[in-house]
N, C-alpha and C positions, 0 to 999 in steps of 0.2 A: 255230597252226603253219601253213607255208604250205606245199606238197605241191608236190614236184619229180616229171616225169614225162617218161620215158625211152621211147625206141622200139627196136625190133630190126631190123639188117640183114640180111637172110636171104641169105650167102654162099654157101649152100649151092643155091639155089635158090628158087623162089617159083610159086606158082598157086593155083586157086581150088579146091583140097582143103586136105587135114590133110596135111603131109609129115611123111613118118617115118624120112625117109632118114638117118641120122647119131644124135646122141645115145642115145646106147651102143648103135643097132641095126647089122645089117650093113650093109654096103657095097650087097649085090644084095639084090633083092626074095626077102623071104622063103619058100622053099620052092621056089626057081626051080633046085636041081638036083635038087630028088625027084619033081617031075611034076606039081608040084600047080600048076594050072590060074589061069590068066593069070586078073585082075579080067574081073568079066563084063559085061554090057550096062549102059552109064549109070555105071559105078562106075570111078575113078581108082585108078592106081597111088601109092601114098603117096611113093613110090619115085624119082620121074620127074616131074623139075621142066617144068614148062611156061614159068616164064620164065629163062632163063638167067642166074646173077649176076655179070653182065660190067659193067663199069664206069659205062656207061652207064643202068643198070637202078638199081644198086645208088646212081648220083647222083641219079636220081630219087627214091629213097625217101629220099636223107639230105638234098636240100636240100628236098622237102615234107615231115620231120619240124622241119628248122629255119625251115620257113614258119608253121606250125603252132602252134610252142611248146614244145617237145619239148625238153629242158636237152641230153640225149646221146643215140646210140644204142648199144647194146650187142652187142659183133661175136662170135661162138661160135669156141668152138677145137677142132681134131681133123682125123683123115683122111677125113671127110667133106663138107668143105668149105674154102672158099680163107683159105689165112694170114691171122689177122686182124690183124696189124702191118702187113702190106704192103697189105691191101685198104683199113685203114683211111687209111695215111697217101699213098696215093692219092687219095684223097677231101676229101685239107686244103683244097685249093686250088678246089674245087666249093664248098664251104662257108666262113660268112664266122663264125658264134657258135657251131654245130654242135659239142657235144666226142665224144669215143668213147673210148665203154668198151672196153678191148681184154683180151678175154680170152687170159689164155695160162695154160701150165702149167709151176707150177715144177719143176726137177729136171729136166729137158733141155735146157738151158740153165744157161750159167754164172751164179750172182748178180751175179756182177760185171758181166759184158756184159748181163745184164737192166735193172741198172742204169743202165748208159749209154746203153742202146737207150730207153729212159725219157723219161732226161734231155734225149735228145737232140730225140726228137720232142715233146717239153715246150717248145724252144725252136724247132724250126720248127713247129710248130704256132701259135702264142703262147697258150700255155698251156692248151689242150685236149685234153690226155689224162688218161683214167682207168684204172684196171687192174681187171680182174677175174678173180683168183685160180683157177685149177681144179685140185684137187691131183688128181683124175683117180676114178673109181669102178669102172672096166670096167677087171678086169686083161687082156684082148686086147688093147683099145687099146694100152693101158699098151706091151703087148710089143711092137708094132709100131715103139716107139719106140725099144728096146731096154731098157725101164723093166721091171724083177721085184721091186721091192719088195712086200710085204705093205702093205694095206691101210693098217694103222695107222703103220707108218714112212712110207708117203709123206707120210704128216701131218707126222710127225716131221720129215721131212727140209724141209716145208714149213714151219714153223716159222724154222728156219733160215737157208732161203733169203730169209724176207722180214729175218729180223735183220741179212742182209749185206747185202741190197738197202738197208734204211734207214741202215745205217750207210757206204755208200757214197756215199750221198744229202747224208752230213750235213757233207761241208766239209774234215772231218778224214781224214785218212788212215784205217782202220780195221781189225783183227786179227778176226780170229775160230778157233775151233777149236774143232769140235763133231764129231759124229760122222760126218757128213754129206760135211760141207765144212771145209776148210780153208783160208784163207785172209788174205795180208797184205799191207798197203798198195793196200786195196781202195776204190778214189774212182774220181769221176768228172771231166769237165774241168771243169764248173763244176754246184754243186747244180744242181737244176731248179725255179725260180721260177715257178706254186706248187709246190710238191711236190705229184705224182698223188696223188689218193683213191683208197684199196683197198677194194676190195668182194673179198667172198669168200662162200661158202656153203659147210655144213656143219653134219650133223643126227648125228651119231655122237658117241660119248664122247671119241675120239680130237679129232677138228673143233673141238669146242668152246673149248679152252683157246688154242690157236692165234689164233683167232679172237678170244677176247678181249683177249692181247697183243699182236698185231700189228697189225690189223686196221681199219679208220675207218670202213666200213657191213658190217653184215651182213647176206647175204641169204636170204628162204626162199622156197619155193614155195608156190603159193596155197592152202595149205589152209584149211579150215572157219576162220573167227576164233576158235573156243574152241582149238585144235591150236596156230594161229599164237601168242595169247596163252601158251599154255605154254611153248612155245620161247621165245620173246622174254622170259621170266620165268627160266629156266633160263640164259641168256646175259646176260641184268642182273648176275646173281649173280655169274658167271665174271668174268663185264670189271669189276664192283666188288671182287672178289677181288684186283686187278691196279692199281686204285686208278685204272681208266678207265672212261669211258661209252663207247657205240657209239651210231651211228646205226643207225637201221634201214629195208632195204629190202624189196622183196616183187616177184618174177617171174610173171607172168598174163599169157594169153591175153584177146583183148576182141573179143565182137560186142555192138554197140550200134546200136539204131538211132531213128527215130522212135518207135514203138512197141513193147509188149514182145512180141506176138506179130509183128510184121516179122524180132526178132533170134531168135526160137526156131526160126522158118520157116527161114532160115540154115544156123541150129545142124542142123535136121534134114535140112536138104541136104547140109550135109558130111559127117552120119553116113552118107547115104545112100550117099555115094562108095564109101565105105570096104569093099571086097572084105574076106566074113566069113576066108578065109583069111589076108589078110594081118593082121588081128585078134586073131588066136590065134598067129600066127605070132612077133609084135611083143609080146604079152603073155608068150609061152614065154620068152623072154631077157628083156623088163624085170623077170620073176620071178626072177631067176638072177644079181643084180648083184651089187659086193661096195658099193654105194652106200647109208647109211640113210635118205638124203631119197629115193632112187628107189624105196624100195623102201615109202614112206609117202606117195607117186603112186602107183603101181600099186594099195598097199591101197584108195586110193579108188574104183577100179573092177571091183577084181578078181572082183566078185560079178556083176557085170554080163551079163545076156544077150539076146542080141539080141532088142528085139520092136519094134522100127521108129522109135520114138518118144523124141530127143534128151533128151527130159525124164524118161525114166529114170535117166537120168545127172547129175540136177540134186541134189547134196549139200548144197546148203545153198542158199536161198535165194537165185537170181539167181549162182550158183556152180557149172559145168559141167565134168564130168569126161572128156568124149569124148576133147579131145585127146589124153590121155596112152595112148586104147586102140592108136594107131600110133605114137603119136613119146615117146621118151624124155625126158628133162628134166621143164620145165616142162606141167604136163597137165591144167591145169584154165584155165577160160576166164571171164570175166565177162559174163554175158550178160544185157539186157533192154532199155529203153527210155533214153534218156542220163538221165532223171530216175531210176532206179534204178540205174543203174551207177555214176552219180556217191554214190550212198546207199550202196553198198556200199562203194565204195571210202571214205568217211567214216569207215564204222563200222573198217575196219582202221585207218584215222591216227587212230581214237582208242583203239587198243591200242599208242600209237606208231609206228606205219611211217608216214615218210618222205618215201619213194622209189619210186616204182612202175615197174616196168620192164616193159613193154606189148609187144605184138602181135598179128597178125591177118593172115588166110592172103583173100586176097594181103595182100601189106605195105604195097603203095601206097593200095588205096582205105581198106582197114582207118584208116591213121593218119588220112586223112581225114574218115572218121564219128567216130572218138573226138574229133580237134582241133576237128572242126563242130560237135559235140555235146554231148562230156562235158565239157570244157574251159570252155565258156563258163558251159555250168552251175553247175561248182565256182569260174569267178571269180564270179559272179555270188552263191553263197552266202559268198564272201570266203575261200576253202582253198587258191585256186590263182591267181596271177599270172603274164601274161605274161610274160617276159625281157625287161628293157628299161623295161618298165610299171610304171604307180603301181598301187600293192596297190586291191583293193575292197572294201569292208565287206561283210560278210553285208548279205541286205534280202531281199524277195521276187521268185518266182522269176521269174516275168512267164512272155508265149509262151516254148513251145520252139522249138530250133531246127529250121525247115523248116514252121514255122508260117506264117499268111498275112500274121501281125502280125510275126514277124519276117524272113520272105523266107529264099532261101539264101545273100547277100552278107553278114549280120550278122557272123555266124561272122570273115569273112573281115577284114571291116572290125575287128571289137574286137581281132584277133591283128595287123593288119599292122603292120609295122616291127618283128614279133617277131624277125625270122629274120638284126637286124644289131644292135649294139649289146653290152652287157658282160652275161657268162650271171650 
């Protein structure tokens, strides 16, 4: 199996902490109307981007993740950061093979205009959009949209909304009447040639069934491989229920570097950032979700107390839980030397994932140490092929990258011509 791998654009912001601004936390820094006391000496606000995601910032991360290797990048959705329809398809024309995942959420939006908004940048793009489903976990957000459903009906309703979207998709005029929506003679101008891959995630009983009728990758968060393998065992089941397979993806954070004490050194700098109040503050509401994947992040740290040292936080083997102590979502990281992160990352594709959907605070050097690093490793054991490129047989590993046998042009050289050519 050959191993697709994805980058994030950080619309929301970017710098050299852990931000925790958005996914499902507030809007302002935590505790900042009860008096409790600004980060203190050496420590960042999780809060308070340091680089702006203005166009210019934001095409520097997507055409050095399509320099790199990198199949797409994955755009987040919410009021804490910028529209990712309109961020992304800004960016077509910076980018030449680059696709984006665009996350949105169904049920504010018509299926039908979803549809068409689809189709449409499916054909000015030439064929590089992806969708990634959020039926939403934080009923606040939710309100700010004017969305009150319960928990388990937004699934419901999400269900729905993709059976209009694809039947919108598919040529024929199309009816639908469900509880939801209603709707008839629901098409677009012309299909969308390919039709987008849907990614979705969800770890609830509601999520599941969804996901396995509608659905083309499914994704989870980076827990332990014995957690992942369960899920991924529980969702076989579903989508064979329904007489379909899925693909499967996986969402992780990545420090990698030459060594595995260079990436812990890192790891303990950004925990270091991290103001213990805004820690507790960021834990108090990830505790408090109505999400079951948030709330099977959080369980990985929830026992955690501070005593200085990043590697208190290592749950499995080369598998870091710091992230999620300030930022919501995705909250575990890959951390070690690019010969063990590429091992880890292994050992999940052979529980079947995929897809590996990446990032790294900042965004720009980060993709740069995994594309220098991890990347050549895994074509090198034959898992992973440039875009463009003739596949590599497994062999041995030789120098690593930044070695004095291989220099730091190697990297450069075995990826280039990745960033033009058919994904």
């Amino acid at each position: 199996m050959t191993l697709t791998f994805d980058w994030f654009l950080p619309t929301s912001g970017d710098g050299r902490t852990i931000f925790g601004r958005g996914h499902s936390l507030p809007l302002d820094r935590p505790g900042a109307s009860d008096g409790a006391r600004p980060p203190g000496p050496g420590r960042a606000s999780a809060y308070a981007a340091e680089r702006e995601p203005d166009l210019e910032y934001l095409g520097q991360v997507a055409r050095a993740a399509e320099r790199l290797g990198f199949a797409a990048v994955l755009t987040p959705t919410g009021t804490w950061c910028e529209d990712a329809w309109l961020a992304t398809a800004a960016l077509i024309t910076a980018t030449s093979r680059l696709k984006f995942l665009v996350a949105f959420r169904p049920g504010l939006i018509s299926p039908t205009l979803a549809a068409q908004m689809a189709a449409s940048y499916q054909r000015l793009s030439g064929g590089r959009l992806l969708l990634n489903v959020v039926t939403g976990g934080q009923a606040d957000e939710q309100r700010r949209f004017g969305d009150y459903l319960s928990h388990d009906e937004r699934y419901a309703r999400t269900g729905e909304f993709l059976a209009i979207v694809r039947g919108a998709w598919s040529g024929q005029p199309f009816d639908f009447s469900g509880q939801y929506y209603q709707v008839e003679q629901a098409t677009v101008m012309r299909p969308p040639d390919p039709v987008p891959g849907v990614f979705f995630g969800g770890s609830s009983a509601a999520a599941g069934p969804v996901a396995a009728r509608y659905v083309d990758t499914y994704l989870t968060w980076g827990e332990p491989p014995a957690q992942v393998a369960e899920k991924l065992t529980w969702m076989r089941g579903l989508a064979a229920a329904q007489g379909r397979q899925l693909r499967f993806g996986i969402r992780l954070h990545v420090i990698t570097r030459d060594t595995e004490q260079e990436a812990w050194a890192v790891a303990d700098t950004l925990l270091g950032q991290l103001d213990p109040g805004e820690i507790s503050a960021a834990s108090a509401v990830l505790g408090h979700t109505e999400s079951a994947g948030q709330d099977r992040m959080h369980a990985l740290h929830a026992a955690y107390r501070r005593s200085g040292a990043a590697s208190d936080l290592e749950i499995y083997p080369h598998l870091w839980a710091g992230v999620g102590l300030v930022r919501g979502g995705a909250g575990t990281a890959l951390v070690g030397s690019h010969e063990q992160v590429a091992d880890l990352i292994e050992e999940y594709a052979a529980l079947g994932i995929e897809e590996f959907i990446l990032s790294g605070y900042p965004h720009l050097e980060e993709a740069y140490w995994f594309g220098e690093g991890v990347l050549p490793e895994l074509h090198r054991r034959g898992a992973w092929t440039a875009p463009g490129s003739a596949p590599a047989g497994p062999g041995p590993a030789g120098p690593g990258p930044g070695s004095a046998a291989s220099g730091p042009g190697v990297a450069d050289r075995e990826l280039e011509g990745a960033g033009h050519g058919p994904s």
